[in-house]
C-alpha positions in Angstrom: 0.0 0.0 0.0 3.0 2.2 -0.4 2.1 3.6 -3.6 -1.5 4.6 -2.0 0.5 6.7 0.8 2.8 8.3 -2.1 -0.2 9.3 -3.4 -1.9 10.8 -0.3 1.1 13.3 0.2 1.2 14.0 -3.6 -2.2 14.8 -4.5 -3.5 16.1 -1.7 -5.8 13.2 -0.4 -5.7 10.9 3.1 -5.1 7.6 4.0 -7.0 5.6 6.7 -4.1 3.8 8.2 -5.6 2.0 11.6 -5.3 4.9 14.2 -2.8 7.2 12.3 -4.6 8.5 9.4 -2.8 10.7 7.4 -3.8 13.9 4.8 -2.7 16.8 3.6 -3.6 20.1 5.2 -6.2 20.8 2.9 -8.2 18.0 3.5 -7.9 17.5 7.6 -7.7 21.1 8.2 -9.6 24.8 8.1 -8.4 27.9 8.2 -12.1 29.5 9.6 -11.2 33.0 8.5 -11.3 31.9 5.2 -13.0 28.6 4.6 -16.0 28.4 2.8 -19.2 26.4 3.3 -17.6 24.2 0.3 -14.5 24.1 2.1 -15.5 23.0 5.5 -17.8 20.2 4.2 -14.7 18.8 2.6 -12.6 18.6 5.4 -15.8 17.1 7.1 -16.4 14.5 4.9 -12.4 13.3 4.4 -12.2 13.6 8.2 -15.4 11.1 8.5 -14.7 9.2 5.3 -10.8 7.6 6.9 -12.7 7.4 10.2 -15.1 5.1 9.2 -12.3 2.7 7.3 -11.3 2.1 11.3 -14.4 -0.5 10.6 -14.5 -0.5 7.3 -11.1 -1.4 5.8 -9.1 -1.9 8.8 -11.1 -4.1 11.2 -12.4 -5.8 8.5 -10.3 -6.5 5.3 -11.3 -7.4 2.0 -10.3 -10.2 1.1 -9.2 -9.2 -2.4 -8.7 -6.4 -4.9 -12.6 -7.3 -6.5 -14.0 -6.5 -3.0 -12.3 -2.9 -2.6 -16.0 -1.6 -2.3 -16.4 -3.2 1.3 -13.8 -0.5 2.1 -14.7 2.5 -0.3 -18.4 1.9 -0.3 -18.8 2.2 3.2 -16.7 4.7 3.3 -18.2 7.0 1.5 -21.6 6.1 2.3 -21.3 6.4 6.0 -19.3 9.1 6.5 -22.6 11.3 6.3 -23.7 9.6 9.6 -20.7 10.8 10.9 -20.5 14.1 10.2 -24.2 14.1 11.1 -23.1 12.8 14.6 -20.8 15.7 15.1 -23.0 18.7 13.9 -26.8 17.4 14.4 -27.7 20.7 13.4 -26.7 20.3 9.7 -28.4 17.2 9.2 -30.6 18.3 6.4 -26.7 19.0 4.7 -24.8 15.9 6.2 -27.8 13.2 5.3 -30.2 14.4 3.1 -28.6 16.4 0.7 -25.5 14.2 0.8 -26.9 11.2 -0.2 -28.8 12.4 -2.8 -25.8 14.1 -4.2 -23.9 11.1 -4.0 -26.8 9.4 -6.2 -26.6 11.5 -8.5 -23.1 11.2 -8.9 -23.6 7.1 -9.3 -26.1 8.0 -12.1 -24.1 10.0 -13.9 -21.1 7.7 -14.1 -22.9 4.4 -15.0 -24.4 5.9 -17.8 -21.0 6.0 -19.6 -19.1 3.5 -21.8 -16.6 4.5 -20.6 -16.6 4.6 -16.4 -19.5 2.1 -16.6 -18.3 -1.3 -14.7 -19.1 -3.7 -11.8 -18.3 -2.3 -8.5 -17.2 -6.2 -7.8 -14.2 -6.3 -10.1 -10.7 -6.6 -10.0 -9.5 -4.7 -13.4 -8.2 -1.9 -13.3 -8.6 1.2 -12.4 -9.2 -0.6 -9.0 -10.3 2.9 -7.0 -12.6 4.0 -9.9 -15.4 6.4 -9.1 -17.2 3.2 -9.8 -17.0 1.7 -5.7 -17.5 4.8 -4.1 -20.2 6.6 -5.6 -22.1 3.5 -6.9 -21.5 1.5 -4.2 -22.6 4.1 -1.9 -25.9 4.2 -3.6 -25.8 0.8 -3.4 -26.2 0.9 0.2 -28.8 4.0 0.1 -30.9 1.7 -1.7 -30.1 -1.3 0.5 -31.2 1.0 3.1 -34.5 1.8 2.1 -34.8 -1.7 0.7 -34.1 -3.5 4.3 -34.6 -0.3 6.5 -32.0 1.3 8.5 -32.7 -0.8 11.4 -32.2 -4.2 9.5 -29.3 -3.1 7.5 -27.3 -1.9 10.8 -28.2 -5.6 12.3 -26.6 -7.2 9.7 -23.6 -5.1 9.7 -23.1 -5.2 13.3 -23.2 -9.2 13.0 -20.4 -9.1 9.8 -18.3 -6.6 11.8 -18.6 -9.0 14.3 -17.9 -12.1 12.7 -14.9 -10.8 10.7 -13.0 -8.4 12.8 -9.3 -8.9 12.6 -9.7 -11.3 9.1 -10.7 -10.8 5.7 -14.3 -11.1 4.1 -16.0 -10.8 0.8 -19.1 -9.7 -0.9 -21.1 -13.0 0.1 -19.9 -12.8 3.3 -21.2 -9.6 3.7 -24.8 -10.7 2.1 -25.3 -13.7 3.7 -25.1 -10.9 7.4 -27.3 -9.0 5.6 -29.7 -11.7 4.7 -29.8 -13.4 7.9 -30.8 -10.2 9.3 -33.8 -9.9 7.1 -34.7 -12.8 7.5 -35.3 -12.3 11.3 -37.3 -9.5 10.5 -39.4 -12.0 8.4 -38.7 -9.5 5.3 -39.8 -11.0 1.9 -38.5 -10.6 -1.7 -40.4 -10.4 -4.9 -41.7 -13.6 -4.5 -43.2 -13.6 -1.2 -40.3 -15.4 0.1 -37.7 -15.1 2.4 -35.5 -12.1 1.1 -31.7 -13.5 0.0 -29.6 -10.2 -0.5 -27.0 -11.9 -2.9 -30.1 -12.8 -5.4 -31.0 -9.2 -4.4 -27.7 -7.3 -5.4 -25.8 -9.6 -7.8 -27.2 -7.9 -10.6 -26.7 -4.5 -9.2 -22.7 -5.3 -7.8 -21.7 -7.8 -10.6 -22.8 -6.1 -14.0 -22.7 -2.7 -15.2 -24.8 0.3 -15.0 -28.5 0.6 -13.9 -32.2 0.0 -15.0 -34.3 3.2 -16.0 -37.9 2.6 -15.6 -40.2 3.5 -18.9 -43.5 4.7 -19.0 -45.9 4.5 -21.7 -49.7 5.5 -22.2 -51.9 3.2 -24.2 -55.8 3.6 -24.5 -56.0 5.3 -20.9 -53.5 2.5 -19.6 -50.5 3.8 -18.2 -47.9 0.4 -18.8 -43.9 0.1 -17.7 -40.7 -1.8 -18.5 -37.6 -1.6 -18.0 -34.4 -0.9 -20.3 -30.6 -0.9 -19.3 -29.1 2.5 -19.0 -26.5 1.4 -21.7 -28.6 -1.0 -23.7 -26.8 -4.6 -22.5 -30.3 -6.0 -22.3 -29.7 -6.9 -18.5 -32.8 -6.5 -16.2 -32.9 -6.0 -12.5 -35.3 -6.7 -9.3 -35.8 -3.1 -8.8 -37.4 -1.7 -5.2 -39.6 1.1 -5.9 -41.5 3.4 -3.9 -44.4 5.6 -5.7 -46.0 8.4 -4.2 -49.6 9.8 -5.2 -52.0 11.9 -3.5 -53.1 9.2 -0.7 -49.5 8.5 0.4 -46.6 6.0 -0.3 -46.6 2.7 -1.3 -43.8 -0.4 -2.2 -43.6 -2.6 -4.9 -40.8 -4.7 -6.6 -40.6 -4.3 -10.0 -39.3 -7.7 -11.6 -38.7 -8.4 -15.3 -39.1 -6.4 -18.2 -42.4 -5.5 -17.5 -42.8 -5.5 -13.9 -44.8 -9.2 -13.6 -47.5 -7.4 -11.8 -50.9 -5.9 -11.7 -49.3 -2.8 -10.1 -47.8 -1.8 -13.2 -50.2 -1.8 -15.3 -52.8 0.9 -14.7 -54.9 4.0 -15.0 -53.1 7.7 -15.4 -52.4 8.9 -11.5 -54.8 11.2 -10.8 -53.6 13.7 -10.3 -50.5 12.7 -10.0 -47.9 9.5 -9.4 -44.4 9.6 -9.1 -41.9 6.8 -9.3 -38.9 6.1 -7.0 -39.9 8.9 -4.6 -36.6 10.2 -2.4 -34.4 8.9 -5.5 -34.9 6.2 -2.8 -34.1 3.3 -5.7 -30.9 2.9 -7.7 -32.7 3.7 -11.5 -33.9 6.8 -13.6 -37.6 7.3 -14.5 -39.0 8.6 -18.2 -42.3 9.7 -18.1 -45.0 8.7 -20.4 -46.4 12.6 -21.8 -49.9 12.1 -19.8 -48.3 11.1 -16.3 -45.6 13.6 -17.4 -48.1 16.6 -17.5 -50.3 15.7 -14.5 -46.4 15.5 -12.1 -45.9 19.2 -13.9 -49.0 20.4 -12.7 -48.6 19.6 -9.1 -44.6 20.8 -9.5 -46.2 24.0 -10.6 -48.9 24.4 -8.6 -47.3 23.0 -5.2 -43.8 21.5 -4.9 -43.7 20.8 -1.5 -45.7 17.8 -1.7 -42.6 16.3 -2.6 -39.6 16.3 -0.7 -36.5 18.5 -1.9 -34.5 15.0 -3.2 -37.5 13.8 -4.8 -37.5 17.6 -6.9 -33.8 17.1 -7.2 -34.4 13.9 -9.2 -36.8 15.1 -11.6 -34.3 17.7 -12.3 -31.5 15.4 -12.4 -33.6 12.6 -14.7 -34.9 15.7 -16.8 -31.7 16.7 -17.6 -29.9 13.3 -18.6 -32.9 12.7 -21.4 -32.5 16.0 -22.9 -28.4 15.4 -23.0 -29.5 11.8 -24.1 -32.6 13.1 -26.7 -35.0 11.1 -24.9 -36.6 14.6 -24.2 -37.1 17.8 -26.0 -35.5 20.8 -24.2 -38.6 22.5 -24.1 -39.4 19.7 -21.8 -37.3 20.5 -19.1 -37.6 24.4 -19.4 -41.1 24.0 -18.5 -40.3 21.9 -15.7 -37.5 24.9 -14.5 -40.8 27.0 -14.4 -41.5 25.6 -11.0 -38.2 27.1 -9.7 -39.9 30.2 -8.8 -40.9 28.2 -5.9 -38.0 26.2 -4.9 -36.0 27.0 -2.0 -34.0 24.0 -1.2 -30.5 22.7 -1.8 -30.6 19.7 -3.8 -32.7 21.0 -6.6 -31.0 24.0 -7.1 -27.7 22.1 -7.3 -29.4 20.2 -10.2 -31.0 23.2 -12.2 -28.1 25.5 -11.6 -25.2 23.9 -13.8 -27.8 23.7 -16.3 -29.0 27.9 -16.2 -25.0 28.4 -16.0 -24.7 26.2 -18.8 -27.1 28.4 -21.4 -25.4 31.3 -19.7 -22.2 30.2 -21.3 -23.1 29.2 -24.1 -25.3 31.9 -25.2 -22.8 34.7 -24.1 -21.7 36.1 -27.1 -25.2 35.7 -29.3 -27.3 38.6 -30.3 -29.9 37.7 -28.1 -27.8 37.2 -24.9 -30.4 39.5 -22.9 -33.1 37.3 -23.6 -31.4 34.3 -22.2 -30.2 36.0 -18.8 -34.0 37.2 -18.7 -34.9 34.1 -18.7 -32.4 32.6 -15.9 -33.0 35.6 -14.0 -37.0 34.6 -13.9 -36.5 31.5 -12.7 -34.0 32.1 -9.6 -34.9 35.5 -8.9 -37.1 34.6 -6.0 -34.7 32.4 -4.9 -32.4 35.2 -4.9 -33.8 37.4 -2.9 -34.4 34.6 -0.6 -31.0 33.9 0.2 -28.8 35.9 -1.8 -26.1 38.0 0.6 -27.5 36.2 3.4 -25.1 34.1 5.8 -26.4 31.9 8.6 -25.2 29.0 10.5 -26.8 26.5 8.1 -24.7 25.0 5.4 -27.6 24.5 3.1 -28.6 28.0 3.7 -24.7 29.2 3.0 -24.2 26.9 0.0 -27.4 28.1 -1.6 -26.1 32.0 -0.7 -23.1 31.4 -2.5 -24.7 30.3 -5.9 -27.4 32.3 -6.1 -25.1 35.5 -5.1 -23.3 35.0 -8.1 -26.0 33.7 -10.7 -28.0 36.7 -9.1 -24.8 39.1 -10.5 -24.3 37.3 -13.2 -27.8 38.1 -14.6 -27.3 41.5 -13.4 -30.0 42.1 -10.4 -29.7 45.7 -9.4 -29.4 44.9 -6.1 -26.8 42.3 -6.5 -24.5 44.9 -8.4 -25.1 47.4 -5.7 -24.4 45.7 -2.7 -20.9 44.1 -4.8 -20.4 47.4 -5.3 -20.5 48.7 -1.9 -19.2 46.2 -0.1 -15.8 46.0 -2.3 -15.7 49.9 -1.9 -15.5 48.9 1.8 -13.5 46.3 1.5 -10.5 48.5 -0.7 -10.7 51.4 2.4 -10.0 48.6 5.0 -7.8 46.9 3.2 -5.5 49.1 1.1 -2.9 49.3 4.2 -3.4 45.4 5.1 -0.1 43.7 4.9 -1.5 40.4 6.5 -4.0 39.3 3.7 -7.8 39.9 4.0 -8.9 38.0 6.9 -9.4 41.0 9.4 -10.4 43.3 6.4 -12.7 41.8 4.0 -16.2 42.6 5.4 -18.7 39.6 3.6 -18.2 35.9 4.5 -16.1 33.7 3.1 -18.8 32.0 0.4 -19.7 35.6 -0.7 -16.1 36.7 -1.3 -15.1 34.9 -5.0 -18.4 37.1 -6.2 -18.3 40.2 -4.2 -14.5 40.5 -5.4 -15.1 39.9 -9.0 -18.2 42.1 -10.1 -16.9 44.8 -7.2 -13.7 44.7 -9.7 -15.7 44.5 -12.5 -18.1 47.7 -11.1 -15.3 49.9 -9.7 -12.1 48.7 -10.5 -9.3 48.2 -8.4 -6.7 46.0 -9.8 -3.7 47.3 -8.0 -5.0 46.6 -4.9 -6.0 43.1 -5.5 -2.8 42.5 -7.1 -1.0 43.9 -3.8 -3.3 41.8 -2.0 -2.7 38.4 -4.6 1.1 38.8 -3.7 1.0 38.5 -0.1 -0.9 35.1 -0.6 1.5 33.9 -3.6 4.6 34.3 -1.1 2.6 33.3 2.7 -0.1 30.9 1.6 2.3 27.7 2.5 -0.5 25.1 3.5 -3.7 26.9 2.6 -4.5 29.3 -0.1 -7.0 31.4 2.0 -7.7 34.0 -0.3 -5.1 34.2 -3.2 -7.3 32.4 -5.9 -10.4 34.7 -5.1 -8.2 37.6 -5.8 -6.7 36.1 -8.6 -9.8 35.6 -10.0 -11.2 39.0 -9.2 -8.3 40.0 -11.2 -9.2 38.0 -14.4 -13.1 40.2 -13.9 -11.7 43.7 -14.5 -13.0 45.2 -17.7 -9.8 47.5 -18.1 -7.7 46.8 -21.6 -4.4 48.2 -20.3 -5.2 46.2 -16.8 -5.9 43.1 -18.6 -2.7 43.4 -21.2 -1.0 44.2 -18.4 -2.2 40.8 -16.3 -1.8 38.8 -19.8 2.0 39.9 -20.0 2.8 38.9 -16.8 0.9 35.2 -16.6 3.4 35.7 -20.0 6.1 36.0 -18.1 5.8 33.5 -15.5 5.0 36.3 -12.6 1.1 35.0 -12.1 -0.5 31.3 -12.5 -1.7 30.5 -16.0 -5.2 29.7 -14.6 -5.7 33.9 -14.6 -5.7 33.3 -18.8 -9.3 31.2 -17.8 -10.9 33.7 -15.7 -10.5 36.0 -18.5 -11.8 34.1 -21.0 -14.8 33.4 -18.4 -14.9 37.5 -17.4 -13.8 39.1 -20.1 -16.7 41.4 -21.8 -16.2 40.7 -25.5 -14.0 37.9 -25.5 -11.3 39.2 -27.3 -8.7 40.3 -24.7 -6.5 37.4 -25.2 -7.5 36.9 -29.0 -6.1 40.5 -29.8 -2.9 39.9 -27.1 -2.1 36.6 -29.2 -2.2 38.4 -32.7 0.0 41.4 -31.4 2.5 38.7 -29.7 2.0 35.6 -31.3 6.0 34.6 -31.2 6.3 35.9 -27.4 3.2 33.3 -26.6 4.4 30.5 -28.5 7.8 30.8 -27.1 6.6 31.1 -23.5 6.7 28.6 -20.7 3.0 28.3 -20.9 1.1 25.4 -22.2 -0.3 26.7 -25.6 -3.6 24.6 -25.5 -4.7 26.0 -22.3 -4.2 29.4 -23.2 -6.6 28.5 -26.8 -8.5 27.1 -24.4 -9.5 30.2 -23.0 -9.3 32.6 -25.5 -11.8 30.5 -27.4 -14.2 29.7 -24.2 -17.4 29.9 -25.0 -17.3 30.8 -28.5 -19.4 30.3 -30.9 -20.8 33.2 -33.4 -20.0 33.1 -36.8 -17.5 35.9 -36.4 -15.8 33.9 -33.8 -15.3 31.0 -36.4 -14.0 33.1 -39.4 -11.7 34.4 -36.7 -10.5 30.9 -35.9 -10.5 29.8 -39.4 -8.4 32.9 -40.7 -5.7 32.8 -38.5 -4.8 29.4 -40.1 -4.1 31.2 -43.6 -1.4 34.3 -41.8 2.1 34.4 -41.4 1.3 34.6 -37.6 0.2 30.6 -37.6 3.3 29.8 -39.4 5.1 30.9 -36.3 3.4 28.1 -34.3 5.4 24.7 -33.9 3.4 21.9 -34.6 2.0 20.6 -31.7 0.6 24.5 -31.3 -0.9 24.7 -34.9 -2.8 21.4 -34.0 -4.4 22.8 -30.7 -5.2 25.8 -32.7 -7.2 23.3 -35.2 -8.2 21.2 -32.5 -10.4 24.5 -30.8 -11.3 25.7 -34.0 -13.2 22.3 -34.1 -14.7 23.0 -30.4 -15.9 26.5 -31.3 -17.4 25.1 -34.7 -19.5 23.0 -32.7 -20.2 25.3 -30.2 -21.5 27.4 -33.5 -23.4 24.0 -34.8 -24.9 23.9 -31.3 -26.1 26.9 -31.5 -27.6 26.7 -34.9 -29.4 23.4 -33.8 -30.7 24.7 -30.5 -30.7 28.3 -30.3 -33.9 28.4 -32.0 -35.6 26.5 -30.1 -34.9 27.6 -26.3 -35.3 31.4 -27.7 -38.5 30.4 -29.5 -39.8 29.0 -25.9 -38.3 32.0 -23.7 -40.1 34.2 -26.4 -43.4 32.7 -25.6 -43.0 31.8 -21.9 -41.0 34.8 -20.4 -41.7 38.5 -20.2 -39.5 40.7 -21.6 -38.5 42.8 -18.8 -37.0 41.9 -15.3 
């Protein structure tokens, strides 16, 4: 295990050695004048991660490579309990939102060619995401499959059975199904429940079952398909939710082998795998589809926040995966208006981020941050600027802050305004960083820094400021990469020339070149720097593909392809070696498709804002 301990120090992870675990600062420490929300969840879930490999890992061992999820798994599954242990108070963070997340994470993965595998298996990459994030869902669902109570049982009895040796995945399932088997639980049979039957499919093949709908002469019929199509089936545990409450029922086969499904549209609603309680994705038929968007609309909080959050989640994978039109899931963002909890948002918001980027430099930009700002406006004013002493209320402060900027809310530019006027007369003398000077908490600094610098520029200052952190920030970098980032915001030419020449030069980090190609107004700061001093980039220390990278971020207009296109016929290319003339092709092929992208669905999402959105904030 050697390598594993190399790799802790040099990547800046821990290892869970029995009573000596070891990490990197980063990861076991805080500095509490600068962490954020982010931050400290980190630390908390590393910290309770390699304590809960005292059980898992080290008083039990695997007995071989295949099994690394009886170590991983648990792991990462548990270590919610155990943050939730230490700070009851953030439960709704440390359990709820946690495990969902962690689902979500599963789902995304096992979708893919290429991550897609067995969580037992012994080819490599043995620590693939694969173990921990699948497998932790694996015992989420084993969890709501046995109950909490049952599940504990049975681990307490294989903890007990095979502390100090080795075990294996049967070992582990035949605990598990003696334990349900006291509680007289049964299986899809109606008889006594056998866990291995139960999670062979689920532990020794690849991906995950997603559970189609469809609506036939007023009959609303399911079955079920393989996320990646290898025609495997699964026993599935799914709890539905309608208007009268919850119920249970396996679904077994293709086609569920059972009265319960097969019948009548819910009325007025019925929604599968409530809690993302099961391991699986559901597609909506359009009638049962329309009557769940009507209650979404009308009143979300008949479901819970991870049961929204999966909607979201499930929406969002069939419009990537054209199972659903995108109009689809921008009438389901209608009902954000009235969300307020974690979970969802962090499902819609990469998605309103997303069209924020990759609209930025069309014509009809405005309409597209109309539209975001619609949606999360209420939101905004909910908990934008506002810190407590909940992390869900601090992590959803953080994002909408800055989307609330971003889509340029009046107030949001005023109070970044005012408070980085504030923050440059306490801090212009500071020669000890920002920690006793910067007046907003540490989740609202990254934002009030950048469109304060944006607003009223300072970049001096923050320069000043960046340096101290550059030369002092030894085992935490506290506030250096806000400022740095702040830096890559300002809207001044000479500034940013200025910033360019001295990333150039080896004097700031080369990540600066991407927060100007994510801040910079018209995109062309370091388009029009590279032309002026194509020779001086190409002969620098810096990698040339990161800074295409983000000179062409987010580009996509037809201007911004000639642009790509001509410089491949000047003397200026020439100068390129030829590893730079490729990555110059290689990004005039991203920003092509970026332009394609556009084309194909540009139309469409402006043709729905048109009709669904007032004009005016």
């Amino acid at each position: 295990m050697l390598w594993r301990y190399l790799n802790t120090l040099l990547l800046g992870s821990a290892m869970e050695n029995w009573g000596l675990i070891l990490g990197s600062y980063e990861v076991l420490l805080v500095d509490m004048d600068y962490a954020t929300t982010a931050q400290l969840t980190d630390v908390a879930e590393v910290t309770a991660h390699e304590t809960v490999h005292q059980w898992f890992g080290d008083l039990v061992s695997p007995d071989w490579w295949s099994n690394l999820f009886l170590n991983e798994a648990f792991a990462q599954y548990w270590y919610a309990n155990g943050i939730n242990y230490t700070f009851p108070e953030q439960s709704d963070y440390a359990i709820d939102f946690n495990r969902f997340q962690t689902n979500a994470i599963a789902l995304e993965i096992d979708c893919n060619s290429k991550n897609s595998r067995p969580v037992i298996s012994d080819a490599p990459p043995l620590f693939s995401n694969i173990i921990y994030y699948k497998g932790s869902s694996l015992l989420n669902l084993l969890s709501n499959t046995l109950s909490p109570a049952v599940l504990q049982t049975g681990l307490q009895n294989y903890l007990q059975s095979y502390k100090y040796s080795n075990a294996n995945a049967q070992d582990l399932w035949a605990a598990l199904t003696q334990a349900a088997r006291d509680a007289q639980m049964k299986d899809w049979n109606g008889s006594p429940l056998d866990v291995s039957s139960f999670m062979d499919p689920y532990t020794l093949e690849a991906s995950y079952p997603i559970l189609k709908l469809t609506f036939i002469n007023g009959m609303v019929s399911y079955e079920q398909v393989s996320c990646i199509g290898n025609g495997l089936t699964w026993n599935i545990p799914v709890f539905s939710q309608t208007t009268t409450g919850e119920v249970f029922n396996w679904f077994v086969g293709a086609n569920g082998n059972s009265n319960s499904w097969n019948h009548t549209v819910g009325s007025p609603y019925q929604i599968d795998n409530t809690r993302s309680s099961s391991y699986a994705r559901v597609l909506y038929d359009d009638q049962s589809w329309a009557n769940l968007l009507k209650q979404l609309t009308t009143n979300p909080n008949v479901f819970d926040p991870s049961t929204r959050a999966s909607i979201l989640d499930d929406g969002q994978f069939f419009v990537q995966n054209e199972l659903w039109n995108v109009t689809r899931w921008l009438d389901l963002s209608l009902y954000l208006q009235n969300e307020y909890s974690l979970a969802p948002w962090k499902q819609a918001l990469p998605v309103l981020k997303n069209y924020l980027s990759r609209f930025r430099y069309q014509p009809y930009f405005n309409e597209i941050t109309n539209y975001v700002a619609r949606v999360t406006e209420n939101a905004y004013v909910a908990y934008g600027w506002r810190i407590t002493t909940k992390w869900t209320n601090n992590a959803l402060a953080n994002d909408l802050t800055n989307i609330g900027c971003a889509t340029g809310f009046t107030d949001c530019s005023d109070l970044a305004t005012l408070y980085f006027e504030k923050f440059v007369t306490t801090c212009q003398y500071s020669n000890y960083g920002t920690a006793q000077c910067s007046n907003v908490s540490p989740d609202l600094r990254k934002t009030m820094y950048c469109y304060g610098n944006k607003l009223v520029p300072n970049d001096q200052l923050l320069l000043n400021l960046y340096g101290y952190y550059a030369n002092n920030a030894t085992y935490f970098d506290r506030d250096g990469d806000n400022l740095l980032h702040a830096l890559g915001c300002t809207g001044d030419a000479v500034s940013l020339r200025k910033l360019i020449t001295m990333v150039i030069f080896g004097q700031l980090p080369t990540r600066l070149l991407r927060y100007i190609g994510e801040n910079n107004n018209d995109g062309l700061a370091l388009y029009n720097f590279l032309i002026s001093n194509t020779q001086q980039v190409a002969l620098s220390n810096i990698d040339f593909k990161t800074f295409v990278r983000a000179m062409a971020l987010n580009w996509s207009t037809d201007d911004q392809v000639q642009k790509m296109e001509h410089f491949m016929s000047t003397e200026e290319y020439q100068l390129l070696n030829v590893q730079q003339q490729k990555d110059w092709r290689d990004e005039s092929t991203v920003v092509s498709g970026n332009n394609l992208w556009i084309e194909t669905h540009g139309p469409v999402i402006r043709g729905w804002i048109n009709q669904n959105i007032e004009t005016t904030k």
